[in-house]
C-alpha positions in Angstrom: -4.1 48.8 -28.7 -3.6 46.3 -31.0 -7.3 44.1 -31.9 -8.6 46.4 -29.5 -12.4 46.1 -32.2 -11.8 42.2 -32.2 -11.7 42.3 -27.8 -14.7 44.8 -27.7 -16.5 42.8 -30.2 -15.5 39.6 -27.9 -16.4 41.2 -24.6 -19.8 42.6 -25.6 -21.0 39.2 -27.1 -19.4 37.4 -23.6 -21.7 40.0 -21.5 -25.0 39.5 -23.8 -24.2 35.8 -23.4 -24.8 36.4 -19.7 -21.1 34.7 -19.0 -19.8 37.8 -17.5 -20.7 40.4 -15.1 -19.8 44.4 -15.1 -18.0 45.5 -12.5 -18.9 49.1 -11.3 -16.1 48.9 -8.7 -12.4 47.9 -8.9 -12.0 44.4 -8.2 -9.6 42.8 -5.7 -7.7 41.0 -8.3 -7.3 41.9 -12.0 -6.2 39.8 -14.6 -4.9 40.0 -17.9 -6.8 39.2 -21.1 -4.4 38.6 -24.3 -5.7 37.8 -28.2 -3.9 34.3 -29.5 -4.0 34.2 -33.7 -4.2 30.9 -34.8 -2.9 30.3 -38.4 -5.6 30.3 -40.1 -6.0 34.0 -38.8 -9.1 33.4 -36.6 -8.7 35.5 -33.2 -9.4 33.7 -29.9 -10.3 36.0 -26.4 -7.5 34.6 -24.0 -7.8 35.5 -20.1 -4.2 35.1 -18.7 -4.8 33.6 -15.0 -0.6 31.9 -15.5 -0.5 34.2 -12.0 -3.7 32.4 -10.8 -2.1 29.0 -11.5 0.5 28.8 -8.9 -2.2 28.9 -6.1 -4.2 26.3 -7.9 -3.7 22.1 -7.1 -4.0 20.4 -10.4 -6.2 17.4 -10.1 -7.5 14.8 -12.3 -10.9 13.6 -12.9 -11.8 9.7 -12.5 -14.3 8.3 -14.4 -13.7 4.5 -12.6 -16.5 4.8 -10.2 -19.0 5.5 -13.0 -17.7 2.3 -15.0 -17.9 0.3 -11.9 -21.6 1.3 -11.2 -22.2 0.1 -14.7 -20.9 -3.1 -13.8 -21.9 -3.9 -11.1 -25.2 -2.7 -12.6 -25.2 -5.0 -15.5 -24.6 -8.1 -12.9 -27.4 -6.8 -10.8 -29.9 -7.2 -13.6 -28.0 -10.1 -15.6 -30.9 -11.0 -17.6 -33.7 -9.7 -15.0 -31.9 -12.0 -12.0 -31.6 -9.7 -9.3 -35.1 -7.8 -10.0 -36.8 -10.8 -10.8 -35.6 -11.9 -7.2 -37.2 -8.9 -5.4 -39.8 -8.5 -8.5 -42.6 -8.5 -5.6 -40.9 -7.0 -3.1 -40.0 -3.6 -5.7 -43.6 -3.8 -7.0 -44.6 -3.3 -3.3 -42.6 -0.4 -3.0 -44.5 2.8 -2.7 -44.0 5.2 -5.8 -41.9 7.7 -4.2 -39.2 4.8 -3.0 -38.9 3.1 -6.6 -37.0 5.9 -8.1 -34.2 5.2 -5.0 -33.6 1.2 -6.8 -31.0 2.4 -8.9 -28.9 3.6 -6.1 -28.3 -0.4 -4.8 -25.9 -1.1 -7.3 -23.9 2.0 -6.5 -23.6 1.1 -2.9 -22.8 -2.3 -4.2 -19.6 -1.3 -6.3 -18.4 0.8 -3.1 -19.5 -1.9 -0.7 -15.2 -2.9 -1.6 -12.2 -0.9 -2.7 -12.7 -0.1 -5.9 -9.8 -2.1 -7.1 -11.4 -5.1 -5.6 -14.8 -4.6 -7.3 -13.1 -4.2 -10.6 -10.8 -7.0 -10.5 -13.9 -9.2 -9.1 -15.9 -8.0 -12.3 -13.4 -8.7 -14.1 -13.3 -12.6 -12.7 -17.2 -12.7 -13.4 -16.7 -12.0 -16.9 -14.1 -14.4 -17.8 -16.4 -16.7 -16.1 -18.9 -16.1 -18.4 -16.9 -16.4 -21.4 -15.7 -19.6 -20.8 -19.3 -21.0 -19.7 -20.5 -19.5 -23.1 -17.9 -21.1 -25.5 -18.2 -24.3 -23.8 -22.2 -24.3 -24.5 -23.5 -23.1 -21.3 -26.6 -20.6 -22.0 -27.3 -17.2 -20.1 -29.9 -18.7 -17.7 -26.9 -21.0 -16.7 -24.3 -18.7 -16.8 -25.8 -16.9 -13.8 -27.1 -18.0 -11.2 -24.1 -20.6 -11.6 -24.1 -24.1 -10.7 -22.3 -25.8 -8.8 -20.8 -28.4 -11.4 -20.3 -26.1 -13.9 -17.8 -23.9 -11.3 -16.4 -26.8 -10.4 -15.0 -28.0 -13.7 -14.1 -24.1 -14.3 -12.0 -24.4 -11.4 -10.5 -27.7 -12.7 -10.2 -26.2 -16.2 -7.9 -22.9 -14.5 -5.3 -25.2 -12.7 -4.8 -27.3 -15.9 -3.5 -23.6 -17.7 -2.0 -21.6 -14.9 1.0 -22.5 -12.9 0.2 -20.4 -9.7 -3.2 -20.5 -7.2 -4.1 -16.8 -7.8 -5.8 -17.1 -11.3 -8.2 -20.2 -9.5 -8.4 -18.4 -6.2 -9.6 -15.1 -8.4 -12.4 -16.6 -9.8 -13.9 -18.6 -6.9 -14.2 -15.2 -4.9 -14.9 -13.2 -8.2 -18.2 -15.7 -8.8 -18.5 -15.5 -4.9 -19.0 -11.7 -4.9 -21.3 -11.6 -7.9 -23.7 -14.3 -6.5 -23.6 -11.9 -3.0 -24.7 -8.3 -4.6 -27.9 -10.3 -6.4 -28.9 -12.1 -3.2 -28.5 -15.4 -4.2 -26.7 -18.2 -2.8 -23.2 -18.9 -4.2 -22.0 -22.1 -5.9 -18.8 -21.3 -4.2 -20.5 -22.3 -0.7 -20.6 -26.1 -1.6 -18.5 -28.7 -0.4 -17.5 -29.1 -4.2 -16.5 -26.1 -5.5 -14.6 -25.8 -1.5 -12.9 -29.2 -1.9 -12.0 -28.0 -5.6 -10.1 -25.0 -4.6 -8.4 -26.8 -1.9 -6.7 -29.1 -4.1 -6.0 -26.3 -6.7 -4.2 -24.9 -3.5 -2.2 -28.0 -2.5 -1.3 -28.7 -6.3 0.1 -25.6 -7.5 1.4 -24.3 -4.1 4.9 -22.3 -4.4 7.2 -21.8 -1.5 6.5 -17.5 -0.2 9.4 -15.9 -0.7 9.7 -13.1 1.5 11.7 -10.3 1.2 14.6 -10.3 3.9 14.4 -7.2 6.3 16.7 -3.7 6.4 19.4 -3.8 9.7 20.5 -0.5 11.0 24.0 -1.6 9.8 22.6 -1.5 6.5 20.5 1.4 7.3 23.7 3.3 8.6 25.9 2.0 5.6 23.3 3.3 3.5 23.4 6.8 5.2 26.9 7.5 5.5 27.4 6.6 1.9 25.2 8.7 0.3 24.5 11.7 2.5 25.5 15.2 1.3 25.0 18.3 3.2 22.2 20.4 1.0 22.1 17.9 -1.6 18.4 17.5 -2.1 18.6 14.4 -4.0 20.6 11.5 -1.7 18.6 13.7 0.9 15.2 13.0 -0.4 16.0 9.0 -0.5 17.8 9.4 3.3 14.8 10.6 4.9 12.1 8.2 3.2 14.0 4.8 3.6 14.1 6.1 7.5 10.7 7.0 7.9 9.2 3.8 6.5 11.8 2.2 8.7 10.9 4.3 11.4 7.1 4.1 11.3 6.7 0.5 9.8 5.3 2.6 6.3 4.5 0.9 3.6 5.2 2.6 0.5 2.1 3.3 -0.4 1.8 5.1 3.4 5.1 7.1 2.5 4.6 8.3 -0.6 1.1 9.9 0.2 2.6 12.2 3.1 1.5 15.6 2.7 2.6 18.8 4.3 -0.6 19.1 6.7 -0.2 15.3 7.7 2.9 16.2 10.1 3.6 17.9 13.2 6.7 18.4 14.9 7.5 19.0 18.7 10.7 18.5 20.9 10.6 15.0 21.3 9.2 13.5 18.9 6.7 14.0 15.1 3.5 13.2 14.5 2.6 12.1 10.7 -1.3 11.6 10.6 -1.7 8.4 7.8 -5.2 9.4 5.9 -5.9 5.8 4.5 -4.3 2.5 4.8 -4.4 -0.9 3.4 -6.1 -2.0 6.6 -8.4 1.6 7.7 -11.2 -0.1 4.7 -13.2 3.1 6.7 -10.9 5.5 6.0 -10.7 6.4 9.7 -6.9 7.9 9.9 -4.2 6.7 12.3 -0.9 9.0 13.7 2.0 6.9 13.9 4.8 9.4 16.4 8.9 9.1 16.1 10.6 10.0 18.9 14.2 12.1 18.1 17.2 9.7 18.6 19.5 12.6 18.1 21.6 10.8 16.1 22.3 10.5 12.5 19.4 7.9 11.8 17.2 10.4 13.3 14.0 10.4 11.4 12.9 13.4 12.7 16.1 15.5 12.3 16.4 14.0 8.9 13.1 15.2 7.7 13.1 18.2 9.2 16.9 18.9 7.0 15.1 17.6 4.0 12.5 20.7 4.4 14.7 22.8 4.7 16.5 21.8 2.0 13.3 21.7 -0.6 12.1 25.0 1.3 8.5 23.2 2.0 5.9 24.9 4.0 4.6 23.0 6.9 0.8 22.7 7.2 0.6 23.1 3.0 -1.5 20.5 0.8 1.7 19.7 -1.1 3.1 16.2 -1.3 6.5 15.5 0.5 8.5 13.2 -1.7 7.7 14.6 -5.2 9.5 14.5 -8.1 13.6 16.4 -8.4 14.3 18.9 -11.4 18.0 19.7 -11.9 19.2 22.6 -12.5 22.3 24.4 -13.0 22.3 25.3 -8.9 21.1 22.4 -8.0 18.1 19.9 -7.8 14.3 21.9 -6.8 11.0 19.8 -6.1 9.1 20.3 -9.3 5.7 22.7 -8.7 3.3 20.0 -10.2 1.4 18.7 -6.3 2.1 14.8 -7.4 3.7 12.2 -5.6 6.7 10.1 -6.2 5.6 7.2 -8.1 6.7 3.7 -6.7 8.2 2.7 -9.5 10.8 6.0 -8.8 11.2 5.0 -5.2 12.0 1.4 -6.0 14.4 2.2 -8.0 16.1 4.9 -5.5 16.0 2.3 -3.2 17.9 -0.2 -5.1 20.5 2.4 -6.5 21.5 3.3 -2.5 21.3 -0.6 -1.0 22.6 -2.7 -3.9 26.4 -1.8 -2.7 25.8 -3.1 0.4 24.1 -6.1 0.0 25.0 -9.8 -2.4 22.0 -10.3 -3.9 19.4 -6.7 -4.2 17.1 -9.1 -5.5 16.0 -10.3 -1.9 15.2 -6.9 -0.8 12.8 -4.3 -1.6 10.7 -1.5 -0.5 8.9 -3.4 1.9 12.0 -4.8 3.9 12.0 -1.0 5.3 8.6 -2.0 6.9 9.7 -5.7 7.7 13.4 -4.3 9.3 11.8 -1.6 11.6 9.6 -4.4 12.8 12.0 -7.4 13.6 14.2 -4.4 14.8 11.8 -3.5 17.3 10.4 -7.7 18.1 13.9 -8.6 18.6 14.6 -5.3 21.2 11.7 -7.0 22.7 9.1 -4.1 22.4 5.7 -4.6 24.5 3.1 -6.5 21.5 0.4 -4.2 22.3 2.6 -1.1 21.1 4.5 -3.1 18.7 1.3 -3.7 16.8 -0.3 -0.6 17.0 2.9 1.5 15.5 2.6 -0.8 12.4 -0.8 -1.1 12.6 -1.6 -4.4 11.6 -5.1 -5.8 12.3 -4.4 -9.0 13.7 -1.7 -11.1 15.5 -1.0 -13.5 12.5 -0.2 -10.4 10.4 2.2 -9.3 12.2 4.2 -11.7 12.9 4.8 -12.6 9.3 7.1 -9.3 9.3 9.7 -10.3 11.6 12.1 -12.3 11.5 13.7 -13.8 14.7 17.6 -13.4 15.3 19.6 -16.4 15.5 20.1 -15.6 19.6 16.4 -14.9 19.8 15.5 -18.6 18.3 18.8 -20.2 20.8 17.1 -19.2 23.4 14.1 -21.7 23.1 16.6 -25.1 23.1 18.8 -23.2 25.8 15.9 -22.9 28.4 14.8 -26.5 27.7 16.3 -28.1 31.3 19.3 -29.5 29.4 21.5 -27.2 29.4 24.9 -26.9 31.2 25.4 -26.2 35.1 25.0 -22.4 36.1 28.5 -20.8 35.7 29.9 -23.9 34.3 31.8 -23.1 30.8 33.1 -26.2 28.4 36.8 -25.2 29.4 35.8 -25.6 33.2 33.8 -28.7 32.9 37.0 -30.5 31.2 39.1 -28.7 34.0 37.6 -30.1 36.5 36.9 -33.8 35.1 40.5 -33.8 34.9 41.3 -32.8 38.3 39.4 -35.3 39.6 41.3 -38.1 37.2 44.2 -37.3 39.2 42.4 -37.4 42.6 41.5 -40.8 42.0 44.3 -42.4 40.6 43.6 -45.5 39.3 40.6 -46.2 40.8 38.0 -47.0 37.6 34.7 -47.2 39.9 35.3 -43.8 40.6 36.5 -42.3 37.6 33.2 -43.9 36.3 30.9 -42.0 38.5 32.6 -39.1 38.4 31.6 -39.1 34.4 28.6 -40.1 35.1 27.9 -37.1 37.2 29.1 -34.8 34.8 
């Protein structure tokens, strides 16, 4: 065997090194060990585990939550604030409970979604960079004043075009004053009044994304569906699923194998988080089988097939497409389709059915299955739970009322035209009596004044 001294040598140190164990009996699983020459002609041990690998999910290691305990850490003790503010109460504290002081800010940074805590830090610090360039000292920085956040507020609107910079920093210096115990500038009438009229002055019209039909949804469909084509079947069966269940993107993309269920009538896809479950609860959100083209369940259950998935697996649904020279195959790597992907599928299969793709976007699937469903006149109480929005205000904001639906208001007002009486009748019958009457004006003018 070729370096057969170098791999004895290697083994022996491995085992004196207590990092492996001899086996007296033959174990379940055997791998391979190999010998990788480097050029320089040193001689590495290599166990082969490549077999090993295709059972494995490949995950990737965070370090966010440790910088956002550091954070939140160095606003906790900003120059001795926050333990100067419970200095008696921690010097009270029995020994064995002082050592448990450093877990507050932890439970602080995860008292948010992490995004939230780090773009709120974020807002602190420019705060305090501008307070220190314009002569403010530390003991002023924080706690803040009231002024002083004032005229930083004033200071945003006269450089930004938008609210969301101004609106950042209120709540970012609102948060930070919360986690030391202290009361926030942002609670006075000042700082309040000040943001308002940042609001009112830089206000921009919403503008909304218009909703997917079913004509476009069926357009869509019969435009790009191929039997066993992998690729236009991938983008079929997400756009109606988020149609379907009111996903957001977000919702879609983070499908796994496990998180669906199947049965005669209808699916069951169990969501694990949402933008709205802050408590990581879970919520099921169930399609019932249309038998019909659109079918979301059919669909998905043909794109399964078609990417040979396993139901009840760990492994992502809508993952990234290899092609090959047979076809297109769901590459191995466990990773979701990005957003960035799936807006761009979604565009590429709408844009030749629509004037302007610019008005639409991933989240008219969610807003289209919803006024679809308001305008069909669903109950509210199911209507809202299937998109599962948290309050009423919320979910009205994704639909948008037909034109018939808003008619109905002014034609159910008490002005509206005799039961059963059409324009053509009306005339028909003013005219009839014209004749009747002759020449008779009195009458001719009551009879217009009656109808």
């Amino acid at each position: 065997m070729e370096h057969a001294s170098f791999v004895e040598e290697a083994i022996g140190d491995l085992i004196a090194r207590d990092l492996v164990v001899v086996c007296k009996e033959m174990p379940y699983v055997v791998n391979p060990l190999t010998v990788s020459v480097q050029s320089n002609g040193k001689k590495r041990l290599i166990l082969d585990l490549r077999h090993v690998n295709h059972h494995l999910w490949k995950t990737s290691v965070k370090f966010e939550d440790i910088r956002l305990y550091a954070a939140v850490w160095r606003i906790w003790d900003h120059g001795g604030t926050s333990l100067e503010a419970f200095k008696r109460e921690i010097a009270e504290l029995p020994g064995a409970l002082v050592g448990y002081v450093s877990l507050l800010p932890q439970l602080l940074a995860e008292s948010k979604a992490s995004s939230t805590t780090k773009g709120y830090y974020q807002g602190f610090v420019r705060w305090k960079d501008w307070a220190l360039k314009k002569g403010l000292s530390e003991v002023e920085c924080f706690p803040a004043r009231a002024i002083h956040v004032a005229l930083y507020l004033a200071c945003l609107v006269q450089h930004n075009a938008t609210s969301s910079p101004v609106i950042q920093a209120y709540y970012s210096l609102k948060w930070a004053h919360s986690i030391i115990g202290r009361d926030s500038p942002t609670d006075s009438l000042l700082v309040r009044n000040i943001l308002e009229g940042a609001k009112r002055r830089l206000s921009t019209p919403r503008n909304r994304k218009d909703p997917i039909t079913p004509e476009l949804l069926e357009s869509m469909y019969s435009a790009n569906y191929s039997d066993k084509d992998l690729f236009s079947q991938r983008t079929i069966c997400g756009c109606l699923i988020a149609y379907a269940g009111f996903l957001r993107v977000s919702e879609l993309l983070s499908i796994r194998m496990c998180d669906i269920e199947f049965s005669e009538s209808h699916m069951t896809i169990s969501i694990r988080q949402s933008k709205t479950d802050i408590y990581r609860d879970g919520d099921h959100v169930v399609k019932a089988r249309t038998y019909t083209k659109l079918c979301p369940v059919s669909n998905l259950e043909r794109y399964i097939d078609i990417a040979e998935l396993i139901l009840g697996s760990d492994r992502y649904v809508f993952r990234s497409i290899t092609k090959t020279s047979n076809g297109f195959i769901l590459r191995d790597e466990n990773k979701p389709l990005s957003y960035t992907r799936m807006r761009e599928l979604f565009i590429q299969v709408f844009s030749p059915f629509v004037s302007d793709i610019s008005k639409y976007g991933l989240h008219s699937l969610r807003s289209g299955g919803a006024t679809s469903a308001a305008n069909l006149t669903v109950a509210d109480r199911i209507f809202k739970r299937h998109g599962r929005w948290k309050s009423e205000n919320a979910k009205d904001c994704y639909v948008k009322d037909s034109l018939e639906e808003r008619l109905l208001v002014s034609r159910n007002l008490g002005i509206r035209q005799y039961a059963g009486w059409s324009p053509r009748l009306q005339f028909i019958q003013v005219f009839v009596c014209f004749l009747a009457l002759g020449t008779n004006r009195d009458c001719r003018r009551n009879v217009i004044s009656f109808v």
